[in-house]
Each structure stands twice: as C-alpha cells, then as structure tokens.
C-alpha positions in Angstrom: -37.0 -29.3 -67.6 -36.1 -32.2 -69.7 -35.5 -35.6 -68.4 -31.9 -36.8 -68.1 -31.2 -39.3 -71.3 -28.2 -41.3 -70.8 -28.1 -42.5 -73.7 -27.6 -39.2 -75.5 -24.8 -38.5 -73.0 -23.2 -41.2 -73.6 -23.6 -40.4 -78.1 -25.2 -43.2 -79.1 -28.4 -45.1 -79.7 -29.5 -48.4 -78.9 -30.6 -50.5 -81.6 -33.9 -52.7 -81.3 -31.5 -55.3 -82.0 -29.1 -55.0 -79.2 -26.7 -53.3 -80.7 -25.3 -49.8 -80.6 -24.8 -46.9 -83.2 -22.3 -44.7 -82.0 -22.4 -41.6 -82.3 -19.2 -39.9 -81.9 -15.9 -41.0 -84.0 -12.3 -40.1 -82.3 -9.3 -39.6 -83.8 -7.1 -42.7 -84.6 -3.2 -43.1 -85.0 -1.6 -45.7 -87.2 1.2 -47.9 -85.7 4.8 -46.9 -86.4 4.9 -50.7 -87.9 8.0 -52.8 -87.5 11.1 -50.4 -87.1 14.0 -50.6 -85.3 14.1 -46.6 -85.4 12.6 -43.9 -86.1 14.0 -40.1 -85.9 12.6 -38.1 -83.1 11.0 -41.1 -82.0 10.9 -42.2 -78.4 8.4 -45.0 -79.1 7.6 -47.5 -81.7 4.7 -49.7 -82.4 2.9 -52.3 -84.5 -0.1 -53.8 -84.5 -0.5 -58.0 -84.2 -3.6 -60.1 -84.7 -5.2 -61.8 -81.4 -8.2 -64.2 -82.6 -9.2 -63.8 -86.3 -12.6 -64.9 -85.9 -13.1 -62.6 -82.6 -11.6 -59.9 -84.6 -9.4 -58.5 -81.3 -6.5 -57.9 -81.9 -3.0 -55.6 -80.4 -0.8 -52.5 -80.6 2.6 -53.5 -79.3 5.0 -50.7 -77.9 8.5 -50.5 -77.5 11.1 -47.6 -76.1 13.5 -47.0 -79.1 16.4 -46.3 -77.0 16.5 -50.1 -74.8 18.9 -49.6 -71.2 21.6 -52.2 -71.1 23.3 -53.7 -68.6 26.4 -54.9 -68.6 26.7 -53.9 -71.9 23.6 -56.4 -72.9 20.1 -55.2 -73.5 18.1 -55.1 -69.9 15.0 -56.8 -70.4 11.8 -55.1 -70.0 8.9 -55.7 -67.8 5.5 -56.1 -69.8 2.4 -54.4 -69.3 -0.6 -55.6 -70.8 -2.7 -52.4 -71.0 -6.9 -52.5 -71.1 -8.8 -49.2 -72.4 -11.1 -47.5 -70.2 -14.2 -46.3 -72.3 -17.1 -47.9 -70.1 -17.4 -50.8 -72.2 -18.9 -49.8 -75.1 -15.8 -46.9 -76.6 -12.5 -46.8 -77.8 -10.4 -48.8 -79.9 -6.4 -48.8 -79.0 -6.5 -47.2 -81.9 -7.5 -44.1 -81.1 -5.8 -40.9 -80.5 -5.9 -40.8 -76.9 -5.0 -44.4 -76.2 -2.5 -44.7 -78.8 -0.2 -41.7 -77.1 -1.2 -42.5 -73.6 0.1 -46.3 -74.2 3.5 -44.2 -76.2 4.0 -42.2 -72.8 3.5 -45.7 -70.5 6.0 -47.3 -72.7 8.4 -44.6 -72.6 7.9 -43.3 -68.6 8.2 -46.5 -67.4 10.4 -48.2 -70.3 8.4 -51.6 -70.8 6.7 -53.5 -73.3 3.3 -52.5 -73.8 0.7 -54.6 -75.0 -2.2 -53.1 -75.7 -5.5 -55.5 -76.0 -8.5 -54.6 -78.7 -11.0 -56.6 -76.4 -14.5 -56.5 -77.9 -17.4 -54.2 -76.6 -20.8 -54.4 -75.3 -23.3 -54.8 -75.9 -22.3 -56.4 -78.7 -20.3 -58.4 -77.0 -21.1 -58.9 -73.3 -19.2 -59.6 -70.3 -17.2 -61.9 -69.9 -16.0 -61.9 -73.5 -13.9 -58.5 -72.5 -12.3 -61.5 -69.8 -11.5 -63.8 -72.1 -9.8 -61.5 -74.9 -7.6 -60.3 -71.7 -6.8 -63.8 -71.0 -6.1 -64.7 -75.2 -3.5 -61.8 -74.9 -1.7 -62.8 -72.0 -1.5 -66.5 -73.2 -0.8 -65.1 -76.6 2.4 -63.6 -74.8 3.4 -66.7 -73.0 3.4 -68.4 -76.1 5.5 -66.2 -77.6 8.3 -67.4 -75.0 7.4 -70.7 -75.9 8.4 -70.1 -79.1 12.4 -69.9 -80.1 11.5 -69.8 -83.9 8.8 -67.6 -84.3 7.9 -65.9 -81.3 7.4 -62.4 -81.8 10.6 -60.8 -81.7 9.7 -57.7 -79.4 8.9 -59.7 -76.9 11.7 -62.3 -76.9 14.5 -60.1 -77.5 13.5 -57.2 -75.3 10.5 -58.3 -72.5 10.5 -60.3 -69.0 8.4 -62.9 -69.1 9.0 -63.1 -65.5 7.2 -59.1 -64.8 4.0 -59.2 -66.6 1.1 -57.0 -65.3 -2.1 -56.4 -66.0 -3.0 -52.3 -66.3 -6.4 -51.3 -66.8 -8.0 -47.7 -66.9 -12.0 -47.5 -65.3 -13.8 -50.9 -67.0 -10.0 -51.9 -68.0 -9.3 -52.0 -64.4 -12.2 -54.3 -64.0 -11.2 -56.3 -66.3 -7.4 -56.5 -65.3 -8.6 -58.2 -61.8 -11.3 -60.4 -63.4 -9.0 -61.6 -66.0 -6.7 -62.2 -63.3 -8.7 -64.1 -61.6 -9.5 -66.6 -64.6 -5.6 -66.8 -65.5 -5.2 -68.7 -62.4 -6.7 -71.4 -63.7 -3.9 -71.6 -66.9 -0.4 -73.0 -66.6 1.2 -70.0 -67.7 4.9 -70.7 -67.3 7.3 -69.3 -67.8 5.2 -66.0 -67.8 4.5 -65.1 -64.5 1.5 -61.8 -63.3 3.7 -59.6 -61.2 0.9 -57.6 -60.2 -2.1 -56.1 -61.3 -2.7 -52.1 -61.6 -5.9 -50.5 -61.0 -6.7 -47.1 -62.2 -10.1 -45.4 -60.8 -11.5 -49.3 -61.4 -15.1 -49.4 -62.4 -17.1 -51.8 -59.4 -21.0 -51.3 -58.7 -23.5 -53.2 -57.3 -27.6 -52.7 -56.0 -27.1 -50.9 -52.8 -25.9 -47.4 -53.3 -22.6 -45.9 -51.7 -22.4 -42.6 -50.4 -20.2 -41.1 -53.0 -22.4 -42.5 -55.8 -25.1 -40.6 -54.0 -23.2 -37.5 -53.1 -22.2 -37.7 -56.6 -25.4 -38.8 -58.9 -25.3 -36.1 -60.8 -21.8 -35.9 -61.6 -21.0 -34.2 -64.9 -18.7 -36.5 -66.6 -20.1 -40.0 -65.2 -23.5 -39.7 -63.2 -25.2 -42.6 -61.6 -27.4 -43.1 -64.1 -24.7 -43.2 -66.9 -23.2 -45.5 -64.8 -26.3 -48.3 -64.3 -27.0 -47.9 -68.4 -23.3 -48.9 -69.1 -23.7 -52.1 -66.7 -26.8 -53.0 -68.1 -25.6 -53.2 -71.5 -22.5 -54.9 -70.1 -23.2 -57.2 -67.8 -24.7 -61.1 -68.6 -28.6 -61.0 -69.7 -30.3 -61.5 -66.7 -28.1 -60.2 -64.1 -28.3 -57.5 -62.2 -25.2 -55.1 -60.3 -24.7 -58.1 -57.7 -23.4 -60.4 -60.5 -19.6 -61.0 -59.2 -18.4 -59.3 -62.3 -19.9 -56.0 -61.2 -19.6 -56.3 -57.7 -16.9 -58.2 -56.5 -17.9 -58.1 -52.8 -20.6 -60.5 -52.9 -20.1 -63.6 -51.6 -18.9 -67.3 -54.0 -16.0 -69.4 -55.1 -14.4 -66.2 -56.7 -13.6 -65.1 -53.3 -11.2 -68.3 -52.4 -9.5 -67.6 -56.1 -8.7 -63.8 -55.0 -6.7 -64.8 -51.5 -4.3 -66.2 -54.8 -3.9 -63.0 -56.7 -0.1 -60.9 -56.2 0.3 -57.7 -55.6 -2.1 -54.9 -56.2 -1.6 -51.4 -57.1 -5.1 -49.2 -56.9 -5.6 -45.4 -58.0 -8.5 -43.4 -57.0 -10.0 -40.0 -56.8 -12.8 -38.3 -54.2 -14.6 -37.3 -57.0 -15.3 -40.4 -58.5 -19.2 -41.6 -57.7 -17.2 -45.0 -57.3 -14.7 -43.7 -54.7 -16.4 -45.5 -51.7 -16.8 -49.1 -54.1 -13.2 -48.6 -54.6 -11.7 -47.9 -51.2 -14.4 -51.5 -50.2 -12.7 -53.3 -52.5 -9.2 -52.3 -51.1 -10.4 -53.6 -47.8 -11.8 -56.6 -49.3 -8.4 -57.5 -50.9 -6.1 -56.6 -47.7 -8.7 -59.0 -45.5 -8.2 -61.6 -48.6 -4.7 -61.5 -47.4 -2.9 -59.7 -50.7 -0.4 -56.9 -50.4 -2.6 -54.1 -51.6 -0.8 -50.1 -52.7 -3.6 -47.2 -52.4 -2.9 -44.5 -53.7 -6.0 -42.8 -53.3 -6.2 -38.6 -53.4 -9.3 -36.6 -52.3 -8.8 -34.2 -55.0 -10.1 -35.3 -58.7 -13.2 -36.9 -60.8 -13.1 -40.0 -63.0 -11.2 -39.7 -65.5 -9.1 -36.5 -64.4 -6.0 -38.1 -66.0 -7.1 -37.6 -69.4 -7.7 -34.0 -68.9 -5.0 -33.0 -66.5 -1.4 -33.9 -67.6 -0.2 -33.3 -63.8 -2.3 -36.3 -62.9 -1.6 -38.2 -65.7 2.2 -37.8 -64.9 1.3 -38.6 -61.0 -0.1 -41.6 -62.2 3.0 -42.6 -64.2 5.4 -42.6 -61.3 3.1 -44.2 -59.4 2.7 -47.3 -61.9 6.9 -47.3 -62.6 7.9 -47.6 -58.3 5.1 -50.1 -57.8 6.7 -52.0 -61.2 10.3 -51.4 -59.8 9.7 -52.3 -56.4 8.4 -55.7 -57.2 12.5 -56.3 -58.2 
C-alpha cells in the first residue's frame, strides 16, 4: 500500500525554494468590464487594481437591475468576499469563484467585492490579512472621495453595511482581518458583521471530528497540517493565534470588540468540533453569534451541491437584512 502524499493530493509540488508549482489550472472568466447593461445579464463586473507592487487586486459585482425606493436607487449593502482554496488556490478569477460571487451579488442584491489576496507559501500569513484590510480601506476611501471614487460604490453601495464573507481559509481571514481593522479609523464605513462559511481553525491538540474524520476524502488531516505549514509564519506551529484562535493573548480583549457573527458549518467537516469551540469562544467574548450549523455535509459541499449552495444564500441575505 502506498503512503498517503499530500502533496500530490493537493496537485502540486513544493519547490526547494519555497515555492509551489501547481499543478492543476481551472477555468477563468473575464469581467463583464464597465457596463451599465448587458442583455440577459443579471450581474456585471469589472476588475480594479489593489496594490501594484503586491500585485492583489479585485472583481467588483453589481446586480444590473438596482431596487429603488421612493423612486431613488436603494443603496446596497457591500460584501467583501475572500476565496476559499486552502491558501495556496484560486484566483477570483476563476470559474467557480467568478459565478459564485455573480449568484452572491444577485441572491442577495449587494455590492461584491471580491479580494485577489496573495497565496502561500509564497506569501505567508498574515499577508492574506493585510490585502483584506487594503480592500476594505480601499472601499472607505472610495467614500472619501466625491471626485473620483469609484463610481459603483458611491452611486449604488452602503458604506454604512459592509461585511466581511469568507469561504474555508477566507473565513479565517474575514475574522482575522477583522480583528486588525479595529485598529483603523474607518469612518464613514462601518463592518456590519462578519460571515463565516465552514471557517478553516486548527491547532496541536486534535478534536474529535478531525480524528473521526482523518481520512476524509476531500480534506484529510494530513492535507490539512501540510496547508498550515506552508501557511502559517516560519517557526510557528498550529497554536499560533492565526491558526487557533483559542489560545490565550491580547487578540482575545480585541475580539469582545467584533459585531455580529454569522457561522456555517457541516458534521462532516474534520473541523466541525474547532468550529462549534470557536462559536463558544465568541458568545463567552460577549458577541451576538448566528450558527447555523447542519449534521449533514463535508467541507466544501456547497460547491458540489447547488441545494446547499442556495441554503447558504438565504442564510447570508436574513443575517444581512436583519442587521437593518
């Protein structure tokens, strides 16, 4: 029997260097670029640079048919979306994303910004923080700015319902970036909330669901410890704070400061038990915490199952509507 490589699991090679060569390439889907309509088309997008010399940039998404009120165009709440793809995958870009970030925008009828944050191990934590925290400031800024702010945004978003949306490491780094942004004046855009889908926590000591689950198909423990080590800060281990959030430090005094919280999860998912932990962390921490946690389902069933992917939807758009 040959010994489990995660490595070739995961299709890709790591370089004596550091680096990776990846070995799979996904589809990718061009922006719609700057139009006020386009037949047919619910959504439309265009891409916007970030940080030239970082090389992140993002897709921004808009519904083509805007609600009004009072004969006035409604404004929008904004979501700034962060990719799952353990790290080291994806682009927004790609396939997957790009139509997953269409049906977000168009389900829940908001602004979507989604961030190109740079990936290990080229890039390790917390440079996947601080990209999250460009684009949010980027979008304040854009308030700021009556003459050339970007249009999107100042015509048709709320700076006053921004949240942070991330899928598996995204949701990781919606709460970690969250964390940092409270430290930035970022009037008059205000975090509304923060939205966790199947968030991707670890730490030393194993759980029981990592153990029930080690040999998960899709994302087995081992899988799992390769992506934090070529994720997490040389010399750390999976009790770093940015792994596992329960340990004890300063970050803990910063979280009692965070809003709401919105947190998806699935029995399935080796990380289930880190999950439902960090739930209770948060609701002793003092913050108003939604779980919407289902026995039924493995990490990353809302790619695969459109059901769940649509469950998931209507969960993001009440938590979004009832923070109104």
């Amino acid at each position: 029997m040959s010994k489990f490589d995660p490595y070739e699991h995961l299709n890709v090679v790591l370089n004596k260097d550091g680096t990776l060569t990846r070995l799979l390439h996904f589809p990718t889907t061009k922006a719609t670029g700057d139009q006020d309509h386009l037949p047919g088309q619910a959504v439309v997008s265009k891409d916007v640079t970030l940080d030239e010399d970082k090389k992140t940039w993002m897709r921004l998404y808009r519904p083509t048919k805007l609600p009004s009120n009072d004969k006035s165009i409604a404004k929008l709440p904004i979501i700034v979306y962060l990719h799952s793809g353990g790290w080291i995958h994806f682009s927004v870009a790609n396939t997957i994303i790009h139509e997953s970030c269409n049906q977000l925008c168009s389900e829940v009828q908001s602004i979507v910004v989604a961030v190109e944050y740079r990936l290990a191990p080229e890039n390790r934590l917390p440079s996947q923080y601080d990209d999250a925290m460009d684009a949010v400031l980027w979008i304040k800024n854009q308030a700021l700015d009556c003459v050339n702010g970007e249009k999107w945004l100042r015509e048709y978003g709320d700076f006053s319902r921004c949240y942070l949306y991330g899928i598996s490491c995204g949701g990781n780094i919606a709460f970690n970036s969250a964390l940092k942004l409270l430290d930035k004046k970022l009037e008059p855009l205000r975090i509304n909330g923060i939205i966790m889908n199947q968030p991707l926590f670890g730490g030393k000591m194993r759980t029981k669901s990592e153990m029930r689950l080690a040999a998960d198909t899709f994302f087995p423990l081992p899988v799992i410890d390769v992506l934090w080590d070529m994720s997490l800060p040389q010399g750390t281990d999976r009790d770093h704070r940015y792994c596992n959030p329960l340990v004890d430090g300063p970050h803990k005094d910063k979280i009692k400061k965070l809003g709401r919280c919105l947190l998806i999860g699935f029995g399935g998912d080796p990380l289930f038990d880190r999950q439902q932990d960090f739930v209770q962390m948060l609701v002793k921490q003092g913050i108003m915490v939604e779980a919407r946690f289902d026995d039924i389902g493995f990490h990353g069933i809302d790619v695969v199952d459109s059901r769940r992917a649509a469950a998931i939807l209507t969960f993001i758009k009440e938590f979004i509507l009832s923070s109104f």
